[in-house]
C-alpha positions as CSV (number, residue, x, y, z in Angstrom):
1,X,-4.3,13.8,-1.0
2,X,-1.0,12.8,-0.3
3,X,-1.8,10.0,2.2
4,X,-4.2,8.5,0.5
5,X,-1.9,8.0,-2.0
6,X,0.3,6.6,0.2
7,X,-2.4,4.2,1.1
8,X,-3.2,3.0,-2.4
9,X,0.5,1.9,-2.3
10,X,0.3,0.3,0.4
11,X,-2.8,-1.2,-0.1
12,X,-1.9,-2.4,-3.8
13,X,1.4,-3.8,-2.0
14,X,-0.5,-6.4,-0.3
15,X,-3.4,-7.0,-3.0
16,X,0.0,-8.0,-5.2
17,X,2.4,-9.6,-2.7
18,X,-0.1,-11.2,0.0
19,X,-3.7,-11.9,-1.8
20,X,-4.7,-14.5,0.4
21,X,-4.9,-11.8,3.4
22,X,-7.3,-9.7,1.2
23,X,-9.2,-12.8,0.8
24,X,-9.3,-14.1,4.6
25,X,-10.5,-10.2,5.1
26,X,-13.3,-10.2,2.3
27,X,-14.1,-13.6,1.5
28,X,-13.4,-16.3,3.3
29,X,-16.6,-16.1,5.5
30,X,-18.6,-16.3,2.1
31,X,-17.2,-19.9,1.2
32,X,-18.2,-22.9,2.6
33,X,-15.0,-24.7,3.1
34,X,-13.1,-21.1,3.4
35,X,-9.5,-23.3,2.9
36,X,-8.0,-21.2,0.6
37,X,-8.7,-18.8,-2.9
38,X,-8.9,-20.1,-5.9
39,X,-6.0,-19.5,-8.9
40,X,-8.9,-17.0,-10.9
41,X,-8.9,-15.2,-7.4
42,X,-5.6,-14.7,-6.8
43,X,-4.7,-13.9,-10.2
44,X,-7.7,-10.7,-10.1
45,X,-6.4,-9.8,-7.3
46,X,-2.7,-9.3,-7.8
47,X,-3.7,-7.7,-11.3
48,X,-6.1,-5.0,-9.1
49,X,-3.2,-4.7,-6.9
50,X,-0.9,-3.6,-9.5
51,X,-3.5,-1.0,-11.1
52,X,-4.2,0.3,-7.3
53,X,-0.2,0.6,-6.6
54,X,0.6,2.5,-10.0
55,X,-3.1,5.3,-9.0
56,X,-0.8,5.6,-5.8
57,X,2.3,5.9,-7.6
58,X,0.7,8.3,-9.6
59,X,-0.8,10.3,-7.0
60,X,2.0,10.6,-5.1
61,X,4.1,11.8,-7.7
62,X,1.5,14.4,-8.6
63,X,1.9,15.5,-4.9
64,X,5.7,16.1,-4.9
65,X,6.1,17.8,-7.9
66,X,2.7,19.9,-8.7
């Protein structure tokens, strides 16, 4: 349980901080021009990153103190 809290952090780290890699993973291949993602993208992204970091948060802290 513990790691895959830690990997919700991590993961939500990078939704927040670096969308655009999330979208070269996932999406780009789906686009025609595949330059870069669009403002509504980013902006759904970093907000699922932020949900996704504080479930990690959240499980981790379960995990040290219960």
């Amino acid at each position: 349980m513990g790691f895959i809290s830690v990997l919700l952090v991590v993961l939500g780290s990078m939704m927040l901080f670096k969308p655009s890699i999330i979208w070269t993973i996932t999406e780009s291949w789906k686009s025609n021009d595949a330059t870069e993602p669009s403002d509504l993208y980013v902006k759904s992204t970093r907000f699922g990153g932020i949900i996704v970091t504080l479930a990690g948060l959240g499980g981790v802290l379960t995990f040290w103190f219960l």
